[in-house]
C-alpha positions as protocol buffer text, in pm:
chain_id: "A"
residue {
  index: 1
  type: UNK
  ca { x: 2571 y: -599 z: 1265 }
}
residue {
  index: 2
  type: UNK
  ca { x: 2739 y: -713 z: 978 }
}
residue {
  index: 3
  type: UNK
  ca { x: 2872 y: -465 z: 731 }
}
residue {
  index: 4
  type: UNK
  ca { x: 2719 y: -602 z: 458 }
}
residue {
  index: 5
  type: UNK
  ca { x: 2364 y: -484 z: 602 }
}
residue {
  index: 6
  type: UNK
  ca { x: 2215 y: -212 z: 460 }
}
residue {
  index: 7
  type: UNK
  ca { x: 1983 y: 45 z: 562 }
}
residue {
  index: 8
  type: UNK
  ca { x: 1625 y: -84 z: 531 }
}
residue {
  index: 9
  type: UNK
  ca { x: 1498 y: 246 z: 312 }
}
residue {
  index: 10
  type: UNK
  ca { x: 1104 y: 203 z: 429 }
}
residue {
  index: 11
  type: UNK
  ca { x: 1107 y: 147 z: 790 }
}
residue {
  index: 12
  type: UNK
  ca { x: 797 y: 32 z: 973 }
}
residue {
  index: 13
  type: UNK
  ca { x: 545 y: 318 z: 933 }
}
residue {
  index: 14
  type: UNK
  ca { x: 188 y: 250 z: 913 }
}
residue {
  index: 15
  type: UNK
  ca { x: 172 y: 311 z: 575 }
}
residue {
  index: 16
  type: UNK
  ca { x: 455 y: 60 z: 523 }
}
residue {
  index: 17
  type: UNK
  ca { x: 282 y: -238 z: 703 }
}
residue {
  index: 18
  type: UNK
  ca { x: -59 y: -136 z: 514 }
}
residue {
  index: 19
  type: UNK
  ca { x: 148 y: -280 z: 184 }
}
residue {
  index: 20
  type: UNK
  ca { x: 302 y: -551 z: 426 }
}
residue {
  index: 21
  type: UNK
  ca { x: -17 y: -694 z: 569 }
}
residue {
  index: 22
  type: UNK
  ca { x: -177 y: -761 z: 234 }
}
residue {
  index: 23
  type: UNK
  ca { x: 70 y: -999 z: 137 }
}
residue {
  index: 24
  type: UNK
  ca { x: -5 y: -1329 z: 122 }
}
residue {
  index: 25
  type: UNK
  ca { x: 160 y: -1663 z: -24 }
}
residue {
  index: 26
  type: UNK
  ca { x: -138 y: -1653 z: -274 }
}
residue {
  index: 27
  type: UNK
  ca { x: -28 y: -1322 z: -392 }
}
residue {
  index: 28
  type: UNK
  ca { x: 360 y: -1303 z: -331 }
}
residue {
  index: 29
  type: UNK
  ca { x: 477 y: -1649 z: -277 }
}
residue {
  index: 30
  type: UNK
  ca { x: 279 y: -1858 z: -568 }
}
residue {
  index: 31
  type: UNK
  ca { x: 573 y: -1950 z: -790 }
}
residue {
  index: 32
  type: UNK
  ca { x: 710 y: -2140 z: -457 }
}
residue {
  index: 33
  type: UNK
  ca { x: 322 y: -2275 z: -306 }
}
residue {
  index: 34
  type: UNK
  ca { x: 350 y: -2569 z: -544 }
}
residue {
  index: 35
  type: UNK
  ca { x: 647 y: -2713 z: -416 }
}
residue {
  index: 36
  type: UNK
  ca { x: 534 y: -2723 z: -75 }
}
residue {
  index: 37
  type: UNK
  ca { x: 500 y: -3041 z: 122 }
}
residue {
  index: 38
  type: UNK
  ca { x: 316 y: -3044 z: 455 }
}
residue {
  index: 39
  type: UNK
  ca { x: 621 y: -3244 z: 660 }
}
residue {
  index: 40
  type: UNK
  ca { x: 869 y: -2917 z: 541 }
}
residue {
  index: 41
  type: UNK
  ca { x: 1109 y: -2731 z: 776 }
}
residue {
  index: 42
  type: UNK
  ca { x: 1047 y: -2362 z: 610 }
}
residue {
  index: 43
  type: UNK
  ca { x: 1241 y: -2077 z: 727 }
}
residue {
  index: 44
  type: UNK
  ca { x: 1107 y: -1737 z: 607 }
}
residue {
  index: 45
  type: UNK
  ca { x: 1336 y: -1450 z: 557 }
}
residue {
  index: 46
  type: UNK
  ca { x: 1217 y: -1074 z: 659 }
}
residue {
  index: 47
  type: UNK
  ca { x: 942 y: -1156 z: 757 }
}
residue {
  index: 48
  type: UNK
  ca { x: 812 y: -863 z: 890 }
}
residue {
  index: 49
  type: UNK
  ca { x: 442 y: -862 z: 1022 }
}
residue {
  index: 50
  type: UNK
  ca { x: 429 y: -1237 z: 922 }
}
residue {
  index: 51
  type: UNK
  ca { x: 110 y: -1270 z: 696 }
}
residue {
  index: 52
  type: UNK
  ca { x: 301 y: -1473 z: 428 }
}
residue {
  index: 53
  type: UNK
  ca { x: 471 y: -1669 z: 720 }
}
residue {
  index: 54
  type: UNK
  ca { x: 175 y: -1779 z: 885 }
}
residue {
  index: 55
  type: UNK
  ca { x: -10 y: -1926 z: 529 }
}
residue {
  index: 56
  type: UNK
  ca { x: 352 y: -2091 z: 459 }
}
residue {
  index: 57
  type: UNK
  ca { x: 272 y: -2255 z: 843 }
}
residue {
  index: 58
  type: UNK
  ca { x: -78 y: -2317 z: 712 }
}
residue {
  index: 59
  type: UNK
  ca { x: 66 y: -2511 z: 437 }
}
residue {
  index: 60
  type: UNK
  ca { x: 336 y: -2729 z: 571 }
}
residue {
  index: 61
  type: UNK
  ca { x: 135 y: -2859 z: 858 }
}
residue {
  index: 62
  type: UNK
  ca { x: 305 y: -3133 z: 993 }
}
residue {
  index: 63
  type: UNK
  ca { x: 614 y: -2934 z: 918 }
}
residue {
  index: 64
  type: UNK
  ca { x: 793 y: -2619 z: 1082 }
}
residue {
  index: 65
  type: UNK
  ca { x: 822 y: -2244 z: 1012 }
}
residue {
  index: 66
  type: UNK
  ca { x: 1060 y: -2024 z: 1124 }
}
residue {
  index: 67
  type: UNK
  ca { x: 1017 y: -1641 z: 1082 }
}
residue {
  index: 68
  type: UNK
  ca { x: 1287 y: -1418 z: 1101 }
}
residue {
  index: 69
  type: UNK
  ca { x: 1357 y: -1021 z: 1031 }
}
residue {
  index: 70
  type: UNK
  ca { x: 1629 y: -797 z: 1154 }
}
residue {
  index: 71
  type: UNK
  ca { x: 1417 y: -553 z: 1364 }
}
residue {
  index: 72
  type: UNK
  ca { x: 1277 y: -702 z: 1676 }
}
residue {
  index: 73
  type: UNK
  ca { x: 952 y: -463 z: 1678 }
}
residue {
  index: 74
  type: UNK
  ca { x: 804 y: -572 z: 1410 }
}
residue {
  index: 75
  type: UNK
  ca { x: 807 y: -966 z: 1532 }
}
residue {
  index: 76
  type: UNK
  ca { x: 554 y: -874 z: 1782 }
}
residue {
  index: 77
  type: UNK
  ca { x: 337 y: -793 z: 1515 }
}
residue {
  index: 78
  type: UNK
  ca { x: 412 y: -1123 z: 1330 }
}
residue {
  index: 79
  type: UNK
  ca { x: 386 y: -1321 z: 1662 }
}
residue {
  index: 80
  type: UNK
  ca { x: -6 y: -1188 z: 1740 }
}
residue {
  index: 81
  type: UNK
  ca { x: -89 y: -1309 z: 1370 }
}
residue {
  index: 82
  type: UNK
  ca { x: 31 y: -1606 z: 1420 }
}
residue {
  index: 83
  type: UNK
  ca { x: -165 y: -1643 z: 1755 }
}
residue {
  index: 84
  type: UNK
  ca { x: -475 y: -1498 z: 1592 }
}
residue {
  index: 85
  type: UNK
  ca { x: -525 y: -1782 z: 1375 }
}
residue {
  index: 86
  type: UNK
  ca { x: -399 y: -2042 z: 1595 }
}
residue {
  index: 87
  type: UNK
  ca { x: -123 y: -2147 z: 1455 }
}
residue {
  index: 88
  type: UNK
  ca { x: 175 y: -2371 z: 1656 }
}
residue {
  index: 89
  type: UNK
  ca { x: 419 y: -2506 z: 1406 }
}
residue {
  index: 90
  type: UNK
  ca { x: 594 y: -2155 z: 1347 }
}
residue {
  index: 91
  type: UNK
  ca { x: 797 y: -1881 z: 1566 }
}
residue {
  index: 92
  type: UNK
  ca { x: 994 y: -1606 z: 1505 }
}
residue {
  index: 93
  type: UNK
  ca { x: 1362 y: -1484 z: 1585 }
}
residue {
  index: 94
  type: UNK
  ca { x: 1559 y: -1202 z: 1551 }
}
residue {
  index: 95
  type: UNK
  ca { x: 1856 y: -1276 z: 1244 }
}
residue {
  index: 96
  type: UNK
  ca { x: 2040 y: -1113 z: 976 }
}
residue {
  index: 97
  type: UNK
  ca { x: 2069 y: -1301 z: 585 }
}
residue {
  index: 98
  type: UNK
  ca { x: 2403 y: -1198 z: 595 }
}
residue {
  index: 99
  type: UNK
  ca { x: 2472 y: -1441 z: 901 }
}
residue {
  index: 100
  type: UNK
  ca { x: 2231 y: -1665 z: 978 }
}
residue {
  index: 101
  type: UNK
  ca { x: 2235 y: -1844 z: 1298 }
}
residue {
  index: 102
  type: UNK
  ca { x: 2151 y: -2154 z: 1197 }
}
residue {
  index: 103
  type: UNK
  ca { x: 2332 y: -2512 z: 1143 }
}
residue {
  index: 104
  type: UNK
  ca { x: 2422 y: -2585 z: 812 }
}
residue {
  index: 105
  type: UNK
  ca { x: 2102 y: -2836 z: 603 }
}
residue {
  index: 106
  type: UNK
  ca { x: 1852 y: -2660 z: 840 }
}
residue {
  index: 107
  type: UNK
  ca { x: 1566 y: -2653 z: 641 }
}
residue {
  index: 108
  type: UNK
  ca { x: 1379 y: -2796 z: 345 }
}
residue {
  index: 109
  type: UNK
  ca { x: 1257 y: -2402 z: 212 }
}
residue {
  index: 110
  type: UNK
  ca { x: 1480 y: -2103 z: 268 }
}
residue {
  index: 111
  type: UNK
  ca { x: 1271 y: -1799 z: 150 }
}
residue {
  index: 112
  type: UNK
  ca { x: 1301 y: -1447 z: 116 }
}
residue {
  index: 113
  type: UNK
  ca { x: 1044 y: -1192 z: -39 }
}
residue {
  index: 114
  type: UNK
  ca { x: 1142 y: -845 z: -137 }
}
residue {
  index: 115
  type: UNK
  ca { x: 1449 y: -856 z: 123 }
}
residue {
  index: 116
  type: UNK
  ca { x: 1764 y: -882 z: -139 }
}
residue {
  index: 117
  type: UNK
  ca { x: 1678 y: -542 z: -277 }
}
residue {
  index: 118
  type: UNK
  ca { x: 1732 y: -416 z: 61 }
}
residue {
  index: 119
  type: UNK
  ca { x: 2069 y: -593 z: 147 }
}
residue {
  index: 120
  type: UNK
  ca { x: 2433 y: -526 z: 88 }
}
residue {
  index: 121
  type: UNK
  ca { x: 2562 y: -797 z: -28 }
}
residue {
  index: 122
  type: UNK
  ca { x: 2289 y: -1025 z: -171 }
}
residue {
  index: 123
  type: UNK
  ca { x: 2507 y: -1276 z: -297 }
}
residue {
  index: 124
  type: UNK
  ca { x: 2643 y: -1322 z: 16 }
}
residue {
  index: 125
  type: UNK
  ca { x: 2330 y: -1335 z: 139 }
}
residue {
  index: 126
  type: UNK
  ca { x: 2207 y: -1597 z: -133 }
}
residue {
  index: 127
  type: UNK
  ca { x: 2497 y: -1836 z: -5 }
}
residue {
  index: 128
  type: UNK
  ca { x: 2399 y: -1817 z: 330 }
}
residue {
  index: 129
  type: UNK
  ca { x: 2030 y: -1917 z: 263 }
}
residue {
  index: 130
  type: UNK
  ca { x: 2209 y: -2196 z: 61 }
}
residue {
  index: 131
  type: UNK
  ca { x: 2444 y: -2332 z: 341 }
}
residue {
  index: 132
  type: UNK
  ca { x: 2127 y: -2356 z: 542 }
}
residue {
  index: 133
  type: UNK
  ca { x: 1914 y: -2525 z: 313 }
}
residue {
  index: 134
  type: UNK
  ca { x: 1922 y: -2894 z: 276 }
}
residue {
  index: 135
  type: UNK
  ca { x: 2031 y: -3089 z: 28 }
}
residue {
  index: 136
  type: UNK
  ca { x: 1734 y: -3129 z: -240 }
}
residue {
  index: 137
  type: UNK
  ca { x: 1598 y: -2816 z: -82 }
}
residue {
  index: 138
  type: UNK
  ca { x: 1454 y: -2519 z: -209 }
}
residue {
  index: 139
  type: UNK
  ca { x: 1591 y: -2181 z: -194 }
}
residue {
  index: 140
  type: UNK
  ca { x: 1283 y: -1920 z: -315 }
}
residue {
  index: 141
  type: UNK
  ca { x: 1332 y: -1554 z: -350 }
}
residue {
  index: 142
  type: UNK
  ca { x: 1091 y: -1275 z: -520 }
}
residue {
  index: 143
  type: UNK
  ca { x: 1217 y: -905 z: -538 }
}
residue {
  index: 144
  type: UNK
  ca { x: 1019 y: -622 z: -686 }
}
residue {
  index: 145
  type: UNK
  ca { x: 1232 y: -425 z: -1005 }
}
residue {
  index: 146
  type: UNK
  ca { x: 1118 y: -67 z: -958 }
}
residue {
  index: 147
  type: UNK
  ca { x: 1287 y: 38 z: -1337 }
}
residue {
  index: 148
  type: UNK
  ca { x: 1040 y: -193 z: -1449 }
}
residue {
  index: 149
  type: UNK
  ca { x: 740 y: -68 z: -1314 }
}
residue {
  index: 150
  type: UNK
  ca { x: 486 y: 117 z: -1505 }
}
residue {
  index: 151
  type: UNK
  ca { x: 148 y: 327 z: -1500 }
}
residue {
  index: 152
  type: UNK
  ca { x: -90 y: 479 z: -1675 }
}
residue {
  index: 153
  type: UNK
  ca { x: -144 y: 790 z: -1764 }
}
residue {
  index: 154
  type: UNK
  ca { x: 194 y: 953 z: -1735 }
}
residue {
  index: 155
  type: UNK
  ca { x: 266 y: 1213 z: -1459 }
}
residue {
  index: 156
  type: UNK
  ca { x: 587 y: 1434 z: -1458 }
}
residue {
  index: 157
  type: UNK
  ca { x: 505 y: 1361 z: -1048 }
}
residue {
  index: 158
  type: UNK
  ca { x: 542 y: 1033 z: -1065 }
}
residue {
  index: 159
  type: UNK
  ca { x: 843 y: 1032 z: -1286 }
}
residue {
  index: 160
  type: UNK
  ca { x: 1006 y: 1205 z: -993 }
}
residue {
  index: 161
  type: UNK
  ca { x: 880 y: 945 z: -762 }
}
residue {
  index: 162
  type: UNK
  ca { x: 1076 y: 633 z: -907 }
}
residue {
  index: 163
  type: UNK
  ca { x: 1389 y: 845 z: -967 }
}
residue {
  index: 164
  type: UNK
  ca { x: 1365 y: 958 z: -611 }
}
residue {
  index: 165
  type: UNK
  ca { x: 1321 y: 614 z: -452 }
}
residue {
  index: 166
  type: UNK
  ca { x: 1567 y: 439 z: -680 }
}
residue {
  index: 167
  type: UNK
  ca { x: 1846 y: 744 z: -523 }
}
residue {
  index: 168
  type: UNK
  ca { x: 1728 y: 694 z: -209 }
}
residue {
  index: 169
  type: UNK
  ca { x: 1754 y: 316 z: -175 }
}
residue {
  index: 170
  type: UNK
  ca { x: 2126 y: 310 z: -377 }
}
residue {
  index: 171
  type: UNK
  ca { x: 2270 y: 533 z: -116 }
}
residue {
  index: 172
  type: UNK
  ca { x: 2092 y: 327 z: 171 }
}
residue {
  index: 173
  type: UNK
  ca { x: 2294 y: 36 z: 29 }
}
residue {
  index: 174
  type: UNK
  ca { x: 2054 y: -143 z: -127 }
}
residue {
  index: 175
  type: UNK
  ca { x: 1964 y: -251 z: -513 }
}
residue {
  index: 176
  type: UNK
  ca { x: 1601 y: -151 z: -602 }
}
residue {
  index: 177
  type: UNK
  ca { x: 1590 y: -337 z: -980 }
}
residue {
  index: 178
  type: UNK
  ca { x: 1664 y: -619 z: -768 }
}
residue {
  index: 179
  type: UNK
  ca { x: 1442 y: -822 z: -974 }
}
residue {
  index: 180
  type: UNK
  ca { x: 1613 y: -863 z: -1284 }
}
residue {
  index: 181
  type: UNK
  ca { x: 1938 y: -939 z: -1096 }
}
residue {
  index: 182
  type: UNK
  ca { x: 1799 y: -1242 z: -860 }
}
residue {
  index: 183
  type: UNK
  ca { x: 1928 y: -1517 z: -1167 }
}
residue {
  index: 184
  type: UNK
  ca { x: 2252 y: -1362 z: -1198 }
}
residue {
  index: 185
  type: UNK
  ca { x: 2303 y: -1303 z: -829 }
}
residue {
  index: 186
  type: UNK
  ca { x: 2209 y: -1687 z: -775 }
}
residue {
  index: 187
  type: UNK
  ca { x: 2438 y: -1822 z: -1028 }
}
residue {
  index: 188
  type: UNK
  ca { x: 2714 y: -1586 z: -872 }
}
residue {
  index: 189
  type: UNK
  ca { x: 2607 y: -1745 z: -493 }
}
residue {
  index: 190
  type: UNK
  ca { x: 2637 y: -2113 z: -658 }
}
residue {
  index: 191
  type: UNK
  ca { x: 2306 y: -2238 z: -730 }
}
residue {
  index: 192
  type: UNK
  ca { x: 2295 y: -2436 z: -1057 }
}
residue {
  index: 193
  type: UNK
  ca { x: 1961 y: -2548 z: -1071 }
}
residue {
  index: 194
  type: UNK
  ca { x: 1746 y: -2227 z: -1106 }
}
residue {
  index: 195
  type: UNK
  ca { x: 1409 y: -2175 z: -1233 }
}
residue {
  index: 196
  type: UNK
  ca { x: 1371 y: -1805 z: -1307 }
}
residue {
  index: 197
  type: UNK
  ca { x: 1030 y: -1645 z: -1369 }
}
residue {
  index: 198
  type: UNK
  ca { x: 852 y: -1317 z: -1330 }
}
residue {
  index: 199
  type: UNK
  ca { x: 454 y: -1229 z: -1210 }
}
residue {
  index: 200
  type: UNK
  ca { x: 298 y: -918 z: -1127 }
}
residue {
  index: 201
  type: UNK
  ca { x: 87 y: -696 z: -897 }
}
residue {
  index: 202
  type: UNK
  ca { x: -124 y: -485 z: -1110 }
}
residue {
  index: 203
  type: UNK
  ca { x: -369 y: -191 z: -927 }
}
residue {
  index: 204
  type: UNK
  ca { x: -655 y: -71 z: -1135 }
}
residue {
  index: 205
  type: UNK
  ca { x: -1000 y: -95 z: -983 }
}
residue {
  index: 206
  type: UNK
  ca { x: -1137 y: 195 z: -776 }
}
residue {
  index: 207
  type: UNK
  ca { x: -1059 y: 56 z: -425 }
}
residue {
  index: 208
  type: UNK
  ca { x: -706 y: -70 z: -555 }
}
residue {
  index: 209
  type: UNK
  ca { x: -575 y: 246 z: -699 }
}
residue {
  index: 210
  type: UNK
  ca { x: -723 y: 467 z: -397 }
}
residue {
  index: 211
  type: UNK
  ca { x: -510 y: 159 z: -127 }
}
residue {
  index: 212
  type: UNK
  ca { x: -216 y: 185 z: -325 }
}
residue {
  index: 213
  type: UNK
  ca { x: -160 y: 554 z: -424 }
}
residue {
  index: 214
  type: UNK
  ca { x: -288 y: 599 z: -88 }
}
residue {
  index: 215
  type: UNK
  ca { x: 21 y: 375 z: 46 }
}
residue {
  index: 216
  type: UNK
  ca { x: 244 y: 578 z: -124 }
}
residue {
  index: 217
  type: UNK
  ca { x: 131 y: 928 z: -97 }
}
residue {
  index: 218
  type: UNK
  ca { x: 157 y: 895 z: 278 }
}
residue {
  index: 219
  type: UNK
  ca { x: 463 y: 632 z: 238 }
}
residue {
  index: 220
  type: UNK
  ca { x: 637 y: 980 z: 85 }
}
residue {
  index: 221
  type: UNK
  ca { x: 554 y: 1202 z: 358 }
}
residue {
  index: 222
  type: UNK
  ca { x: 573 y: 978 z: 690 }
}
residue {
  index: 223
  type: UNK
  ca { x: 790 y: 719 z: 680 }
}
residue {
  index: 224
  type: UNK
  ca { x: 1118 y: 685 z: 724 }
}
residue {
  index: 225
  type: UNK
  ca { x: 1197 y: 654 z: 360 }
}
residue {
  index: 226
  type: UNK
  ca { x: 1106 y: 1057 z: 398 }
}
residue {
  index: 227
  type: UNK
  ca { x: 1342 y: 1099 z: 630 }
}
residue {
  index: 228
  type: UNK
  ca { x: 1613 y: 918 z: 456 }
}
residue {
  index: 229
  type: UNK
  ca { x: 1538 y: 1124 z: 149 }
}
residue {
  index: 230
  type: UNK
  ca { x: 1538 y: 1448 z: 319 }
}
residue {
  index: 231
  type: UNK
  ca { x: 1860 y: 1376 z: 557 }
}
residue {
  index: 232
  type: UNK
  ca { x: 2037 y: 1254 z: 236 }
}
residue {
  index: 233
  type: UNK
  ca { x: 1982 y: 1527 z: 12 }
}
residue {
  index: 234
  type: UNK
  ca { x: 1760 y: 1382 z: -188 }
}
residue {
  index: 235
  type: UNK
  ca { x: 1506 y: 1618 z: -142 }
}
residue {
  index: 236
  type: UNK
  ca { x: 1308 y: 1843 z: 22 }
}
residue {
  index: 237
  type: UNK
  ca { x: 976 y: 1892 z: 210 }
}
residue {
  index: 238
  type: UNK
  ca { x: 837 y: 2059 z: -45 }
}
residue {
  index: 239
  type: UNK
  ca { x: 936 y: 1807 z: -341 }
}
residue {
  index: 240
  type: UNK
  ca { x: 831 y: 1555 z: -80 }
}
residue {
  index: 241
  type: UNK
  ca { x: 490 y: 1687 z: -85 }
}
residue {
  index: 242
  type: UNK
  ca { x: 469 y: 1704 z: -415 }
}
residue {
  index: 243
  type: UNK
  ca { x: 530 y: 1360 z: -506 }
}
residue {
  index: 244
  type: UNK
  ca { x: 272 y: 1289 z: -246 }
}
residue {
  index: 245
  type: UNK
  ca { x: 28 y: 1485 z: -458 }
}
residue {
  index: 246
  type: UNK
  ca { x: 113 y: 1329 z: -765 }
}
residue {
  index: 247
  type: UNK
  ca { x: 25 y: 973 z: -620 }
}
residue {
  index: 248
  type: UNK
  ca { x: -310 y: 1132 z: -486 }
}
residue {
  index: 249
  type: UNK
  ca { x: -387 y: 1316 z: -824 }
}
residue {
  index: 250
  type: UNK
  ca { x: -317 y: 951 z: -1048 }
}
residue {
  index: 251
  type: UNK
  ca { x: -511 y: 723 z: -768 }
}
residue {
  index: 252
  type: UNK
  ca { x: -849 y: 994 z: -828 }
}
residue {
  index: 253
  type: UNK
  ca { x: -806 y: 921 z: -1209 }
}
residue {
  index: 254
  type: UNK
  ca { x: -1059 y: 606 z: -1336 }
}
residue {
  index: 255
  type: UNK
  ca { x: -831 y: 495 z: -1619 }
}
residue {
  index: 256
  type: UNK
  ca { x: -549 y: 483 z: -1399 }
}
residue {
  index: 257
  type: UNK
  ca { x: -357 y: 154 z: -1411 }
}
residue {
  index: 258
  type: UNK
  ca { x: 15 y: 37 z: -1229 }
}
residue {
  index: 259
  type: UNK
  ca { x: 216 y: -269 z: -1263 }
}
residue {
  index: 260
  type: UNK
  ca { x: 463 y: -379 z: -1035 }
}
residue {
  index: 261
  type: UNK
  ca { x: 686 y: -651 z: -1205 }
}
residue {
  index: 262
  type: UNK
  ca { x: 864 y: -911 z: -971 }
}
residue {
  index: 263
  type: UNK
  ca { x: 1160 y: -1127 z: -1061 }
}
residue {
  index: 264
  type: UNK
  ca { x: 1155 y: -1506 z: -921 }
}
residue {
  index: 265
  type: UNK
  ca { x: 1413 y: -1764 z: -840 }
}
residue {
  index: 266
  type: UNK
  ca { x: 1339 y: -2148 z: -702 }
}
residue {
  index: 267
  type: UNK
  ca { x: 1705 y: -2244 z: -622 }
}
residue {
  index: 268
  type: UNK
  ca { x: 1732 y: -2623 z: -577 }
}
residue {
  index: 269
  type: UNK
  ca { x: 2011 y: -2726 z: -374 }
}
């Protein structure tokens, strides 16, 4: 594994792939869905259980996607979706950003979604989706910026949640207000043509704020994001379950409202 790989702070709890498996290119991937041609060679970065894969394979039909994510588990997951709606022009490999094991001009899309938050060295990483892009490609990468996020009403609980994930993540290796870095990181990686922008998921309806405080109050207590905070120092059980509570206690409340606020790059090579 390259050094430049960092820990992967969530892990692949239930509670992790409940956030995962709602994602779709409608909802995470529509700053790149214009751009799309169906004769494109698409390779899709981290892409765990493969829900945004699969509609990029939906859209590039006489085209090619190729799925890749460092932990081999989770591609079985991203394989049955795939078969489930009976799609052929994608599969799915094992790979690292870092080190892709690809030829150079590969592909006509090289995207990544929410994955240079998590990695060492994501300029490093940016160049090596470059080198495998094709000239007049498209390199597309979204990243969540958790110092941007906000909610409604306040809660001391909740407070302690972002400062606790943000410490958690840094000392897994990893940049958690990727967001706002994903221009400066490109320009650093090479890219000259970027078109930066920014879009949002916002959770305010009854059966959205129970799914995501849900998400998150068990994320806190079950995953391995848990773990790493407890191992780490970070905190303990009993903090744990009290940021747990605090997600439960602002998902019951009927003016609650969150924001999640995503930075966006559409690198053309």
């Amino acid at each position: 594994m390259p050094e430049e790989t960092a820990v992967y702070t969530h892990g692949h709890h239930e509670s992790v792939l409940r956030s995962h498996t709602w994602r779709t290119a409608a909802n995470s991937a529509a700053y790149l869905v214009g751009s799309l041609k169906p004769h494109m060679k698409v390779l899709d970065i981290g892409c765990g259980p493969g829900t945004i894969t699969a509609d990029l394979a939906e859209l590039v039909p006489d085209g090619h996607v190729t799925g890749v994510d460092r932990v081999p588990d989770i591609l079985d997951k991203a394989r049955a979706t795939a078969a489930e709606r009976g799609l052929r022009n994608v599969e799915f490999a094992v790979a690292d950003v870092h080190d892709l094991d690809y030829p150079d001009d590969s592909f006509c899309v090289v995207h990544a979604h929410q994955v240079l938050q998590h990695v060492g060295d994501p300029v490093r990483a940016l160049r090596e989706m470059r080198r495998v892009c094709r000239p007049g490609g498209i390199v597309a990468v979204r990243d969540a910026d958790y110092a941007a996020m906000t909610w409604y009403p306040k809660s001391p609980g909740m407070d302690d949640w972002l400062d606790l994930y943000r410490r958690v993540a840094r000392a897994n290796g990893g940049e958690p207000d990727a967001g706002r870095r994903l221009k400066s990181w490109a320009l650093e990686a090479g890219f000259t043509d970027i078109t930066a922008t920014a879009a949002t998921w916002c959770y305010s309806s009854e059966d959205e704020r129970a799914w995501w405080s849900g998400l998150w109050a068990d994320r806190t207590l079950a995953s391995a994001y848990a773990g790493r905070a407890v191992e780490g120092g970070h905190a303990d059980a009993g903090q744990l379950r009290a940021v747990s509570a605090a997600w439960r206690e602002w998902g019951g409340r009927e003016n609650a409202w969150f924001a999640v606020l995503h930075g966006e790059v559409l690198c053309r090579k």
